[in-house]
N, C-alpha and C positions, 0 to 999 in steps of 0.2 A: 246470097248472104247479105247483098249491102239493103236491099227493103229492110230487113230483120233487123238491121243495124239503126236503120233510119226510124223504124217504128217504134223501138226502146227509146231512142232518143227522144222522138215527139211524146213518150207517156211520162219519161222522169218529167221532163218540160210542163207536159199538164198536170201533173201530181205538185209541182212546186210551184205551181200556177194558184191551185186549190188551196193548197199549206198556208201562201203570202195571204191569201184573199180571207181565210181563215183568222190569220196572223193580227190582221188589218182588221179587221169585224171585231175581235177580239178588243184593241186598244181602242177601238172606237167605242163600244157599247160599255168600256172603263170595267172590265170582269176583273179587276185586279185591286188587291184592298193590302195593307202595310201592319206588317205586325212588328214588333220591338223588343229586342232581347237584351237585357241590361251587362254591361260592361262594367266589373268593380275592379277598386282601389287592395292591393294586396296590405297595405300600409294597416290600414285600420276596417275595410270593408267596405267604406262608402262607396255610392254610386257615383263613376265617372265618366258613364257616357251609356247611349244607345245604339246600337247597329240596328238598322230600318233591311226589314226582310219582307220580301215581296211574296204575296201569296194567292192561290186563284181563290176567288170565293166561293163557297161552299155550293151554290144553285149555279153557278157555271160549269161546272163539268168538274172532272179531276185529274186531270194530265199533271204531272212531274213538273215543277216547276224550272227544275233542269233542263228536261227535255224540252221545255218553251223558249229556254233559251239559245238551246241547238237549233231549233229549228229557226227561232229569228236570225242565229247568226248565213243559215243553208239561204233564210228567203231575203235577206239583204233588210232585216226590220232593226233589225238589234238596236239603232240609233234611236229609233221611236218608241221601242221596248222599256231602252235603260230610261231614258226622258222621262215618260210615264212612270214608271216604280220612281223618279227622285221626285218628281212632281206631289206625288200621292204623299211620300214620307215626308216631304218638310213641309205639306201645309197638315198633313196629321200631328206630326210633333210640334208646330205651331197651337195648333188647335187646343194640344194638350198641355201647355204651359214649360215645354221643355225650356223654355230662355229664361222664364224664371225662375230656374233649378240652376241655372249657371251649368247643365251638362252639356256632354261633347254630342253630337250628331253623324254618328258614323254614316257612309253613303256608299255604295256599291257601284263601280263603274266598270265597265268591260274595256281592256284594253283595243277591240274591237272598235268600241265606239269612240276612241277619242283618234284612231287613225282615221277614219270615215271622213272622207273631204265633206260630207254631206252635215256632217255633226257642226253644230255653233255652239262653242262652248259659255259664250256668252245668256245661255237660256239658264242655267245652274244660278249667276250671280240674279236676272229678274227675277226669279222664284224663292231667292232666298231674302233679297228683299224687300219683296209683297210681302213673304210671312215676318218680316219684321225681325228674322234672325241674322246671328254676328256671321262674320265668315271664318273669324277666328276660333268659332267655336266647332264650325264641318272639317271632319276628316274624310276627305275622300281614299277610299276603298280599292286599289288593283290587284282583282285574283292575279297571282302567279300561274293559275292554270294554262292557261294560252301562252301559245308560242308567238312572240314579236317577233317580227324580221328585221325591221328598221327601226335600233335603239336611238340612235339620235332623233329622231324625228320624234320615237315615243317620247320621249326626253326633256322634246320640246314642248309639246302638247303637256305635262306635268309641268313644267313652269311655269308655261300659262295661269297654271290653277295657284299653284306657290306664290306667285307674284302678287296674287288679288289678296293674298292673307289665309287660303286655305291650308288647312297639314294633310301630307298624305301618309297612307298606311299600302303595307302589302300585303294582303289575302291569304290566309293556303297556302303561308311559306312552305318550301319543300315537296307540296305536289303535283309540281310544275316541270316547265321545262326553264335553264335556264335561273337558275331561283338566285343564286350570288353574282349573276350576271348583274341581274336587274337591281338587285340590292346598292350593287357598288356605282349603279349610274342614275338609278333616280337617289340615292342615300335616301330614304321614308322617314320621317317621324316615330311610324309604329310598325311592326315587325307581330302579325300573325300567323304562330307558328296552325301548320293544319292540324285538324283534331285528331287525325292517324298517330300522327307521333304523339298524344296525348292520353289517349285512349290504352288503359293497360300498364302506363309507364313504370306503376311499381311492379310489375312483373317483369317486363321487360329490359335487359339491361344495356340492350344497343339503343333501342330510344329514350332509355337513360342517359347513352353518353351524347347522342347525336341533340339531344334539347339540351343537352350541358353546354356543348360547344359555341351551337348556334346564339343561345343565350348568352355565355361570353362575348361571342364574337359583336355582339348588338349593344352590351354595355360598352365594351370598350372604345367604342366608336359612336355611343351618344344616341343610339336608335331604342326606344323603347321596346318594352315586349308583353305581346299579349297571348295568353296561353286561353287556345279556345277547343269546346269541346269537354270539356271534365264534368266529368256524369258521376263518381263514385271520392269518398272524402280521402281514399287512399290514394288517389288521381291527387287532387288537390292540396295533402299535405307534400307529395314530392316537389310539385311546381314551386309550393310557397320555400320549398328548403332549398331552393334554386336562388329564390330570389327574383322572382318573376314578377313584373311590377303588375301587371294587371290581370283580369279572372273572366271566364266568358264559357258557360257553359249550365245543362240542364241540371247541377246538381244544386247551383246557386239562383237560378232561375230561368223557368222554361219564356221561349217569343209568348209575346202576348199586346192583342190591340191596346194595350193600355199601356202608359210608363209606369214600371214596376218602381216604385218610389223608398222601397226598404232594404237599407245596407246588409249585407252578408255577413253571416258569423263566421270571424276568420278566429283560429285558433291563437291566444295569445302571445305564445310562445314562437309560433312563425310569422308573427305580423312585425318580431321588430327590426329597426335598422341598423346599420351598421351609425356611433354615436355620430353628433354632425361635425365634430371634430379632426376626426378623421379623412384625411384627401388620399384621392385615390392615389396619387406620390407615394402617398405614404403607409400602405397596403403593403401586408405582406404575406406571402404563402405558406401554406404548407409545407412544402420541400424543405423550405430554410429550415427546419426545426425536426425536419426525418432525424431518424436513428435506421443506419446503415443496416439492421440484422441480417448476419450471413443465416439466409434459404437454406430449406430442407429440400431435396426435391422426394418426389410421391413416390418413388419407388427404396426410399428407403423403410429398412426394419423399425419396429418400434421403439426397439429401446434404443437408438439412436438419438430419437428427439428424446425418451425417458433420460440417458445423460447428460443432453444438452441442460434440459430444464433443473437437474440435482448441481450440475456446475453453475449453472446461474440462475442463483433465489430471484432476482427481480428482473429475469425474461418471463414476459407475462404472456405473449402468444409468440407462435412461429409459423411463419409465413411460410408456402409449400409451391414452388416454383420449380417448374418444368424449362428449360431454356430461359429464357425474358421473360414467361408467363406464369401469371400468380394463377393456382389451381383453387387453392384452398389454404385452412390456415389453424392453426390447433391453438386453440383458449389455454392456458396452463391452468387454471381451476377446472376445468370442465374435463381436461384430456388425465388429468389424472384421476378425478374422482368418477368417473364413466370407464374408463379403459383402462385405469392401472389397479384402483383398490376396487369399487363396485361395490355392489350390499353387503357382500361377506367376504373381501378380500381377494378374492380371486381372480380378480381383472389381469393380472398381469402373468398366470399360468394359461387364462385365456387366449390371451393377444399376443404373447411373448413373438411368435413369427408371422404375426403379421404384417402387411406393409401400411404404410403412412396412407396411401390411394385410397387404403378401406376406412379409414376412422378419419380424416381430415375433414372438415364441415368448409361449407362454403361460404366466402367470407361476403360480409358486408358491400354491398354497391362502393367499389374501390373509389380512391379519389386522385383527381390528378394533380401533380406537385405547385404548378401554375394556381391552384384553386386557393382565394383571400381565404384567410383564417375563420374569418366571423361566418362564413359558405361554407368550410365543412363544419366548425361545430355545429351551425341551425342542420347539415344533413345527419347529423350522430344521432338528432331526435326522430328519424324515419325509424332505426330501429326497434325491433321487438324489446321488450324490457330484458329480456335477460342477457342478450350481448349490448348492452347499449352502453357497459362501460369497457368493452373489447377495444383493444388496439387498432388503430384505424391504418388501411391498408393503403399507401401513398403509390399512386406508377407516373412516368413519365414518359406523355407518346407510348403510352399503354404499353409500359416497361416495367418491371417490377423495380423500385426507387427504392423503397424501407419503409419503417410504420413511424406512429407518432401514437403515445397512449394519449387519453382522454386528457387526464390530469396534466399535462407537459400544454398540450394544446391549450386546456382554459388560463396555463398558469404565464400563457405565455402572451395571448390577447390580454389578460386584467394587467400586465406590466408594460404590454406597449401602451394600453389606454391611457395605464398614472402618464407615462413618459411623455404622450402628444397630449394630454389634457394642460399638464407642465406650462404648453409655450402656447396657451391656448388665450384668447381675451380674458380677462377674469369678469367682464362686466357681459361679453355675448356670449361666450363659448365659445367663438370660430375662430380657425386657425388665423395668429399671428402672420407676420412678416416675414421669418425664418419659412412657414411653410407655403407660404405664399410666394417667395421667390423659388425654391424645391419644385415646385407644383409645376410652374411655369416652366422652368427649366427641364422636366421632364417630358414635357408637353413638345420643347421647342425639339429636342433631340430626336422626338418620334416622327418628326416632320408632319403632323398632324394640322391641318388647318382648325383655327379656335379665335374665339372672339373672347378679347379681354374689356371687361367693363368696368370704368372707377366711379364709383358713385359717391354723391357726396351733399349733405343737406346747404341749401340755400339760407345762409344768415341763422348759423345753427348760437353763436356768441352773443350775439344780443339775445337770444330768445335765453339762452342758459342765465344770462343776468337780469333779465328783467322776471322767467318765470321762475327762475330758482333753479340750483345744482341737481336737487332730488328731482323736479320735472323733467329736465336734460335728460338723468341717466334712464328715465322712464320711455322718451321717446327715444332713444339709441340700442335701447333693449328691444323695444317695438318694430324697429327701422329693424333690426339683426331679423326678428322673426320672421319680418315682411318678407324679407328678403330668401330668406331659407323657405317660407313656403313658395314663393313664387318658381325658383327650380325643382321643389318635391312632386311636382305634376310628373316628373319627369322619370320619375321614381329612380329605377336602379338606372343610375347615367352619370355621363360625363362630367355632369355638374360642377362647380364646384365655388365654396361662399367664402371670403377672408374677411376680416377685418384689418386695416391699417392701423387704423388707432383714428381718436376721438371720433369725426362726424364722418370717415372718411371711410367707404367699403370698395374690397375687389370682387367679381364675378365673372366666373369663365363659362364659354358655353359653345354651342356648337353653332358656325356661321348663319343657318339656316333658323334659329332658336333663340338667339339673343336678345333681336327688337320686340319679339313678342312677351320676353319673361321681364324686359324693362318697363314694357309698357303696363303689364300688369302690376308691376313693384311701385310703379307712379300710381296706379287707378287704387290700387289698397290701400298706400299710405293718405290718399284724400279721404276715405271715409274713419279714418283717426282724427281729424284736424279738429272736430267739435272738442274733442277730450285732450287733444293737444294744449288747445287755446278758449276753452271756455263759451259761453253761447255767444256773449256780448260781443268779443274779440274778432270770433268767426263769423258773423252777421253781418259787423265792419267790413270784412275784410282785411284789418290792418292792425298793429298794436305798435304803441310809441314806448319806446327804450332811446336810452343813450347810445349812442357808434365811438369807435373807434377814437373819439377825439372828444370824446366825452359830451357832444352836443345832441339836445332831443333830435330824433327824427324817425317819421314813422317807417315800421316795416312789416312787408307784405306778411301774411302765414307762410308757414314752414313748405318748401317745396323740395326739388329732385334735380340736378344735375347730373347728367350723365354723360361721358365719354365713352365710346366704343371704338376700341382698335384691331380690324383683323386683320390675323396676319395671310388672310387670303388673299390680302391687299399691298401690304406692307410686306419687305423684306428685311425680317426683321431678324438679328444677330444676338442678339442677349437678351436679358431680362431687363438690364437697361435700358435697352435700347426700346423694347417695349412700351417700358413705363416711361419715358420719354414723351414719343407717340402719343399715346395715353391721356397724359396729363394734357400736354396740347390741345388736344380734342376734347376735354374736359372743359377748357378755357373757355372754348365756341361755347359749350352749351350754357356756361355758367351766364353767358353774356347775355342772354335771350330771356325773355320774361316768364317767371312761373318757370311748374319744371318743365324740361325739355331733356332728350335724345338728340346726341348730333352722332354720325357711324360715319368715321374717317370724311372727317368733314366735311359729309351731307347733315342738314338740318332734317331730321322725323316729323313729320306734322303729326 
């Protein structure tokens, strides 16, 4: 028996011998060429990024591109593998003017290759600037598929990458091993969910709830979400009624060597947001606005729910609940003109004993009580027209809660909108002071770590006197939008934008997310500065007004100040105590020339 033993042995050995040598001929002779599948903006459709897919060329063979990388992980290549596919994509996306489109550069990495003592992660940043791109603009890519052993180390090896200015994303959310493990220790940037749970989702109604959840759970905590895989537009209007910030899949555009350079038609109706007035503080559910109606269960007679419906003219459906469990649910237009009266009246000598079980229709994709207002009415538009003004079916912890009719729901977001539009800036629209201490204070009780940012224009008084009250409220309206898009990259998230009043803005964001969305709120507001201040002024560099004490003196253009306090740093007890902090650090930055970033009193270069 032991030759037998020893001779299998030496043949896997020379088979994975042939595989590596294979493997290796392969990356040497470069058989591998980069194709591009575009990543959109759920908001309005534009193009927000590319994912770079590796692919074999068509006169080298055709092995599974999967199975290629099975097998580099069996012959020990994988490190050379991944190297090569980033290699090839960022001098092709170089090639093809991707840095001029300001898009993202998604990147594929195998968890494989960054535990590999062999792997220098330092090869990714010389490649990336040979081809002249940002870092801030790569998102590197970890399937969820592979099992890690050693979280901390993986951990570490990602903040390597985070440090240098990269975002990460996670792969294949859910087809993995481990998927909220990894969620909760690297916290990503972007959360892609796998295309299984994509695929069919309007049929389906458990990966209806399990993309509901996962999508909550990802907004609530600041993690973007990308829904990849939507091949059919019945796919894609569920996702958009979700609220899903971004799109990725063959129905909006198939890989392709080239960058697909044209926005997606997104459906009007599900591309809008919730107003920018609104702070997630100040969100409110569904449940809050249920109506209790006591359940039928399915084994009752019919004319049971018939007298329900004659004692009460304005119950318009009833919900059909077995134990906790919504079965079904009876329209009151529908169950009596089908089941009671019918063509010629007869419906109800028909039906008279039958039970609820046989006539109860099934109700609409339920929703859960937790779910913002403005999430279920965009899901009421998934329905077919003719229940689309049906009682919407509320559960809790997939409990049977009670319903909320259509009209109750719209009439209940257009009264909180007057109510928070009320204490809103009248000259930005962002929430005031009142919700901007709310916001924070809700934030702090979650024990959430959050970065607060007070921004605030550099010698905004003389420029209001010397160019005029109407230029002022021009650049402060500007300064509000900068500001509101630089967090919409973010789509459905954490986010969140205030105004203090005059020159002076708050911004909250997520520890890992802040220095990038201020750095971009400074790079935006310079390419205003011509229309700010005129050609002559901004050529200068400088415009002379009167200060503070009524003497000429010249001042710089319009700049940025910015303080950042996290409380991932700070032990922070109130909202006072915050804005405390805050301000402090505000101070630093204000002192420094041009704008500047200071985060708990580090100086940003």
């Amino acid at each position: 028996m032991q030759p037998c033993v020893g001779l299998k042995k030496e043949y896997y050995e020379a088979q994975s011998a042939i595989e590596r040598h294979n493997m290796l001929e392969l990356l040497d002779s470069n058989s591998l060429t980069t194709y591009f599948q575009t990543i959109f903006s759920s908001r309005d459709g534009a193009v927000y990024g590319y994912e770079a897919l590796t692919r074999i060329k068509e006169d080298k063979g055709t092995a599974n591109i999967g199975d290629l990388f099975k097998t580099a992980i069996m012959t020990d290549t994988i490190s050379s593998l991944d190297v090569r596919c980033r290699e090839n994509a960022i001098r092709l996306a170089s090639s093809l003017g991707i840095n001029q489109d300001g898009a993202y550069l998604f990147l594929n990495i195998c968890p494989e290759t960054l535990m590999d003592p062999a792997h220098r992660d330092g090869i990714i940043d010389e490649l990336v600037e040979e081809a002249g791109l940002s870092k801030d603009r790569i998102i590197i890519e970890i399937t969820e598929e592979s099992a890690v052993k050693n979280h901390s180390l993986f951990n570490k090896a990602i903040e390597r990458y985070r440090d240098k200015g990269y975002k990460i994303a996670i792969d294949d959310f859910g087809s993995g091993y481990g998927g909220l493990k990894m969620l909760s220790i690297i916290e990503p940037d972007f959360v892609k969910i796998d295309r299984y749970f994509i695929s069919n989702i309007d049929k389906a109604l458990v990966k209806f709830n399990l993309v509901d959840c996962i999508t909550t759970a990802c907004h609530r905590i600041g993690i973007n979400v990308i829904a990849e895989g939507i091949e059919r537009e019945e796919e894609l209007k569920v996702v958009l009624g979700m609220g899903i910030g971004f799109l990725q899949g063959y129905y909006m555009g198939k890989p392709s060597p080239a960058l697909n350079r044209d926005n997606a038609v997104i459906p009007i109706s599900y591309g809008k947001k919730t107003p920018s007035y609104i702070t997630d503080g100040e969100q409110r559910f569904i449940g809050d606005i249920a109506n209790k109606v006591e359940p039928i269960p399915p084994s009752a007679d019919i004319m049971v729910a018939l007298n329900r419906f004659i004692r009460d003219p304005e119950l318009r459906g009833l919900p059909v609940v077995e134990g906790d469990r919504v079965m079904g649910v009876l329209c009151r237009n529908r169950f009596l003109e089908n089941q009671i009266l019918r063509k010629y009246g007869y419906g109800i000598a028909l039906n008279a004993y039958r039970k609820i079980v046989h006539l109860m229709e099934q109700p609409s994709p339920m929703v859960e009580a937790n779910t913002i207002m403005e999430d279920a009415a965009q899901r009421i538009q998934l329905r077919k027209f003719e229940f689309l003004y049906d009682d919407i079916c509320v559960t809790k912890n997939g409990k049977y809660y009670g319903t909320v009719a259509v009209n109750v729901l719209l009439d209940a977001i257009t009264e909180r909108n007057l109510t928070l539009a009320r204490g809103a800036n009248p000259l930005t629209g962002l929430p005031g002071n009142e919700s901007i201490q709310r916001e924070i204070n809700k934030r702090l009780s979650k024990n959430i770590h959050f970065d607060v940012c007070y921004i605030d224009l550099d010698n905004f008084k003389p420029y209001n006197d010397h160019y005029g009250f109407e230029k002022g409220d021009c650049v402060i309206k500007n300064f509000a939008a900068v500001i509101q898009n630089a967090i919409s990259d973010m789509a459905y998230n954490s986010g969140f934008a205030g105004h203090i009043g005059g020159d002076d803005f708050i911004l909250i964001a997520g520890p890992q997310a802040s220095i990038s969305i201020c750095e971009k709120i400074i790079s935006n507001f310079k390419t205003n500065l011509i229309e700010f201040h005129g050609v002559e002024d901004y050529k200068r560099g400088f415009y002379s007004a009167k200060n503070r004490r009524g003497e000429e003196e010249r001042f710089e253009l319009l700049s940025i100040s910015i303080g950042i306090a996290s409380t991932a740093a700070h032990k922070i007890e109130s909202y006072a105590h915050l804005a405390s902090i805050a301000t402090e650090i505000k101070k630093l930055a204000k002192m420094q020339k041009g704008s500047s970033i200071v985060r708990d009193r580090r100086i940003m270069e």
